[in-house]
C-alpha positions as CSV (number, residue, x, y, z in Angstrom):
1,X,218.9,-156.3,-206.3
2,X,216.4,-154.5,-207.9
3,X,213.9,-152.4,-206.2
4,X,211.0,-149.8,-206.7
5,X,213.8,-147.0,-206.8
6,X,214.8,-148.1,-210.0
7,X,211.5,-147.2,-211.8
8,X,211.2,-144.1,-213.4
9,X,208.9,-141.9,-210.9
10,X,206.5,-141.1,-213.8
11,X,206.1,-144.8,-214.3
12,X,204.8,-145.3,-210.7
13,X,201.1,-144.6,-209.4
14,X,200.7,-142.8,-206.3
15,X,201.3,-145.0,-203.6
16,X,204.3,-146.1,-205.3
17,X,205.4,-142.8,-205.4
18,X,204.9,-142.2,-201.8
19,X,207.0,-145.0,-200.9
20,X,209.8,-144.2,-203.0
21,X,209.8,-140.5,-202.1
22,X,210.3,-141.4,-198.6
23,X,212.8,-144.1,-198.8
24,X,214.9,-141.4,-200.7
25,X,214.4,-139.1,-198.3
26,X,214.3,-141.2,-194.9
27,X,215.7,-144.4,-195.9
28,X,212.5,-146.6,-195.2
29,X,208.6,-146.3,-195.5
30,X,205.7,-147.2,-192.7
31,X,202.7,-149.3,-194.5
32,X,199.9,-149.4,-191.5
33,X,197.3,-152.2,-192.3
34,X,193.9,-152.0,-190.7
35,X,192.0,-155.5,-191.3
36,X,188.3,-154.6,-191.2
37,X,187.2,-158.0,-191.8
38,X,188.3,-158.4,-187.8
39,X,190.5,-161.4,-188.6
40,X,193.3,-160.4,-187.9
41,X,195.1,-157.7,-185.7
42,X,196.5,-154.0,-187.0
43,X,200.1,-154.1,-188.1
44,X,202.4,-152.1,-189.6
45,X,205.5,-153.2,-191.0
46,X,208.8,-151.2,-192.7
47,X,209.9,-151.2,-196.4
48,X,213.5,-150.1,-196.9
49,X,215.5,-151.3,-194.2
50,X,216.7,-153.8,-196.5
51,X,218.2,-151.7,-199.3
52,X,219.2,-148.7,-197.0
53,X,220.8,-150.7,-194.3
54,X,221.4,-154.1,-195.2
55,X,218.9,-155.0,-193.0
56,X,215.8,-157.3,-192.5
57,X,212.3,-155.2,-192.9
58,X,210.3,-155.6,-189.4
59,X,206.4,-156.0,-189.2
60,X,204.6,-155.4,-186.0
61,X,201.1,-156.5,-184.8
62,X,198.4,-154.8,-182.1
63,X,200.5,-151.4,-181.3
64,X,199.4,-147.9,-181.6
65,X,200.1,-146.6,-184.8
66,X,202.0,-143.7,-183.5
67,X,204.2,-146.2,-181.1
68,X,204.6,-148.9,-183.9
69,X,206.3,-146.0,-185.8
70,X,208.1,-144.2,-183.4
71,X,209.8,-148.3,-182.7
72,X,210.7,-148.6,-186.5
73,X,212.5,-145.5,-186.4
74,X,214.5,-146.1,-183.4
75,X,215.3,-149.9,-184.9
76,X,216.1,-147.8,-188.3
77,X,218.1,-145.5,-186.3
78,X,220.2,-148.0,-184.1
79,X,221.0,-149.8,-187.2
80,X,222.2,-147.1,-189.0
81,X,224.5,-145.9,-185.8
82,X,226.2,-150.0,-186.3
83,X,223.5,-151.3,-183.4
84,X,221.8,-154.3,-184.7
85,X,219.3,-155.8,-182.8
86,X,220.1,-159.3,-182.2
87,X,217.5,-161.8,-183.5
88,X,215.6,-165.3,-182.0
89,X,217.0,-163.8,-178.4
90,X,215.3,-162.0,-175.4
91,X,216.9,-158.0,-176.1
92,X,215.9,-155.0,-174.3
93,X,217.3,-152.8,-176.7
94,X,214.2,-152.0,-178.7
95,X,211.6,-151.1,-176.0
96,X,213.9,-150.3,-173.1
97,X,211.7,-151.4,-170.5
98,X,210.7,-154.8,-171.5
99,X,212.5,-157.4,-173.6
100,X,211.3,-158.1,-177.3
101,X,211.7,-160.4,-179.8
102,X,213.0,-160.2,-183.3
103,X,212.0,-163.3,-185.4
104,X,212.2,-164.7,-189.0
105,X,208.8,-164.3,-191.1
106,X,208.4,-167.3,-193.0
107,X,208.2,-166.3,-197.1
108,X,204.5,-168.0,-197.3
109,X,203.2,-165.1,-194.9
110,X,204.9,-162.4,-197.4
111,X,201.6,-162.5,-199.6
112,X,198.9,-161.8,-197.1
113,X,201.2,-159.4,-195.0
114,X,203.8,-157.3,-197.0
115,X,202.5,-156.2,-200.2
116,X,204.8,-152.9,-199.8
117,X,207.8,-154.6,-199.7
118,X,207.4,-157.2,-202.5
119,X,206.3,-154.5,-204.7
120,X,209.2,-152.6,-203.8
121,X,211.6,-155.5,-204.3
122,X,210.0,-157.5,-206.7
123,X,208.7,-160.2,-205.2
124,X,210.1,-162.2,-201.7
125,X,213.8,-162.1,-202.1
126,X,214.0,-159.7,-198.9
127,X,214.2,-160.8,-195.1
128,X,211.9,-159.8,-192.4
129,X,211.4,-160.3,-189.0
130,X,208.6,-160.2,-186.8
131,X,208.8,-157.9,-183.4
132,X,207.2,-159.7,-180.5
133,X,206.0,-157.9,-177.6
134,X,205.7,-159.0,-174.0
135,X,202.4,-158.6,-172.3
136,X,202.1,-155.9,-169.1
137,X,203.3,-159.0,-167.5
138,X,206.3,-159.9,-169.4
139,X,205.2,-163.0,-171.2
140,X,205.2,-163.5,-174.5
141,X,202.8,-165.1,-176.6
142,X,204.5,-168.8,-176.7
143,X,204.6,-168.7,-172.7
144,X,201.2,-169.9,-170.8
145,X,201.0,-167.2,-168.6
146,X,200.4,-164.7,-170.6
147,X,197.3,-162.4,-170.3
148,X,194.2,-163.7,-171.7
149,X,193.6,-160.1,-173.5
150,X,197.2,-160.9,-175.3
151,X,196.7,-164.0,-177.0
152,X,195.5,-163.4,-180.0
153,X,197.2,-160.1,-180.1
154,X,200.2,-161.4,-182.5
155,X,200.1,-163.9,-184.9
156,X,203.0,-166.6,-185.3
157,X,204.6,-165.8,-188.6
158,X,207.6,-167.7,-188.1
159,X,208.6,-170.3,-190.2
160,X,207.8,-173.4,-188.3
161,X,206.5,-171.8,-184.7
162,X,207.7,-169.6,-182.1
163,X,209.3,-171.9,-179.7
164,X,211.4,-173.7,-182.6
165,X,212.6,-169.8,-183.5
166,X,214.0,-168.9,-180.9
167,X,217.5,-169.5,-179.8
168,X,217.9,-171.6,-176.6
């Protein structure tokens, strides 16, 4: 597959350039995305985990910047060591003190929310799944019981709901 490494640098504007600089030098690249129009939540999601690891790229809504990016690196950083995260099951190996969720993103949610990535590998041939993130609580956003300050926190971006994504 093609990607945004295979343009010559000269040929690419500045952010462009940023992200391919860094995927040379660390393998992936953090886009942050701040929606000022307040309809939706801050996320962040990776570009490079695909072509440097043969992995999918992961987007993550309504953490810190600083924690969302400090996450991605240790998911970069157990999949390079040959610890993949397992996906549409309960793991605690990404937040160590809570279980997460790794999820399918559903290609018609590629356009509004990773504009990195299909740049950088020419349009939506690339997985990605969406980290999901318990509340203080422990319930996720599928579950009832989860904390009214939570529920809006993360959008379903899943391909036909949460409840149908995850494995049983």
């Amino acid at each position: 597959m093609k990607t945004g490494l295979d343009t010559p640098f000269d040929q690419l504007n500045d952010h462009e350039q940023n992200i391919v600089t860094a995927i040379k030098k660390h393998g992936w690249f953090n886009t942050r995305v701040f929606d000022h129009e307040g309809k939706l939540p801050d996320f962040s999601y990776s570009t490079g985990f695909c072509s440097s690891l043969d992995f999918p790229e992961i987007i993550v809504f309504s953490l810190p910047k600083d924690t969302t990016h400090s996450i991605l690196w240790d998911v970069y950083r157990d999949v390079a060591s040959g610890k993949k995260p397992l996906v549409g099951v309960a793991t605690p190996d990404i937040f160590g003190n809570a279980n997460a969720f790794l999820l399918p993103v559903a290609k018609r949610h590629y356009d509004e929310h990773l504009g990195s990535s299909q740049w950088f590998y020419r349009g939506d041939e690339f997985p990605c799944l969406q980290l999901i993130w318990p509340d203080p609580n422990g319930y996720f956003p599928w579950e009832p019981e989860i904390g009214e300050n939570f529920k809006d926190s993360q959008p379903d971006l899943t391909e036909h709901g949460w409840s149908v994504s995850i494995a049983k």
